[in-house]
N, C-alpha and C positions, 0 to 999 in steps of 0.2 A: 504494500500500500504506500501510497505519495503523503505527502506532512500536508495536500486538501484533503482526503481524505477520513484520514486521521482526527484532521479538524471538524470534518463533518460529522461523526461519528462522536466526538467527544460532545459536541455544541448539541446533539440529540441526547446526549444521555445528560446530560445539561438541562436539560431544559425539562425533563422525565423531573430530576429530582424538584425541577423549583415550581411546575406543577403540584407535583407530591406535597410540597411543602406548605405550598401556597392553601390547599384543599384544606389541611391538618392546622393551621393557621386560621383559618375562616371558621373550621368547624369548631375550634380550642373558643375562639373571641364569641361568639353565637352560644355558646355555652354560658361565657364569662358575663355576657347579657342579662340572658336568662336566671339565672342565675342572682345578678346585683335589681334585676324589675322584681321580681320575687322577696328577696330581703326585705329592701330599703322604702321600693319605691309606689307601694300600694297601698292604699289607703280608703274608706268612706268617711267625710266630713259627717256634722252632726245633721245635714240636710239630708243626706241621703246620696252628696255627688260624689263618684268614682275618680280618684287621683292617679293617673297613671305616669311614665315618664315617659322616654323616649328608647330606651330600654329594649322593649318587647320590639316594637320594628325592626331595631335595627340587628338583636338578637337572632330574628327570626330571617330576616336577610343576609345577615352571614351565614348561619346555619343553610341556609339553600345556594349560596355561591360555594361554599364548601362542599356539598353535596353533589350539585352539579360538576365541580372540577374531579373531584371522585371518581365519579362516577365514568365523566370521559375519559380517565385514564385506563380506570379497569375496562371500558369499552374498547378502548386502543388495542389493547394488551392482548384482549381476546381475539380482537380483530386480526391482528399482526401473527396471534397460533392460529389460525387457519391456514388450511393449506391452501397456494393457489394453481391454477393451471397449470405453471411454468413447473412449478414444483412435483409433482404428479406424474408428467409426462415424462421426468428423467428418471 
C-alpha cells in the first residue's frame, strides 16, 4: 500500500471512533438531562402551575442524536459484513 492509502484507511477508522464517540457522548449528556429535570427542576406552585426547565428537551434531544449516530454505525457495520457480488463470484 502507498502512504494515500494508508491515509485513507486511517482517516476511516478515524472517523468510526469519533462517530463512536460522539453517539456515547450525546447518549452520556441526554442522561445527564434527564437526570438534573428530575432532581432539581420540577415542581407544582401552590396554584396548581407545573414548573418545568429546559432540561427535559434538550435531554430528550440528545438522547435521540445519540441514538441515531448508534445506530448508523451499527447499520454501517452490518452493512459492510454482507457479502457482495464481487465477493461471491471469486
Amino acid at each position: 500500500m502507498n502512504a494515500a492509502a494508508d491515509f485513507g484507511v486511517m482517516c476511516k477508522k478515524q472517523m468510526k471512533y469519533n462517530i463512536l464517540f460522539l453517539g456515547l457522548f450525546f447518549l452520556l449528556t441526554g442522561v445527564a438531562f434527564l437526570f438534573l429535570e428530575n432532581i432539581f427542576f420540577q415542581y407544582i406552585d401552590k396554584d396548581g402551575l407545573i414548573y418545568e426547565s429546559f432540561f427535559l428537551p434538550l435531554g430528550v434531544l440528545a438522547l435521540i442524536i445519540g441514538s441515531l449516530l448508534l445506530f448508523t454505525l451499527i447499520l454501517k457495520k452490518i452493512w459492510q459484513s454482507l457479502p457482495t457480488k464481487n465477493r461471491e463470484s471469486n
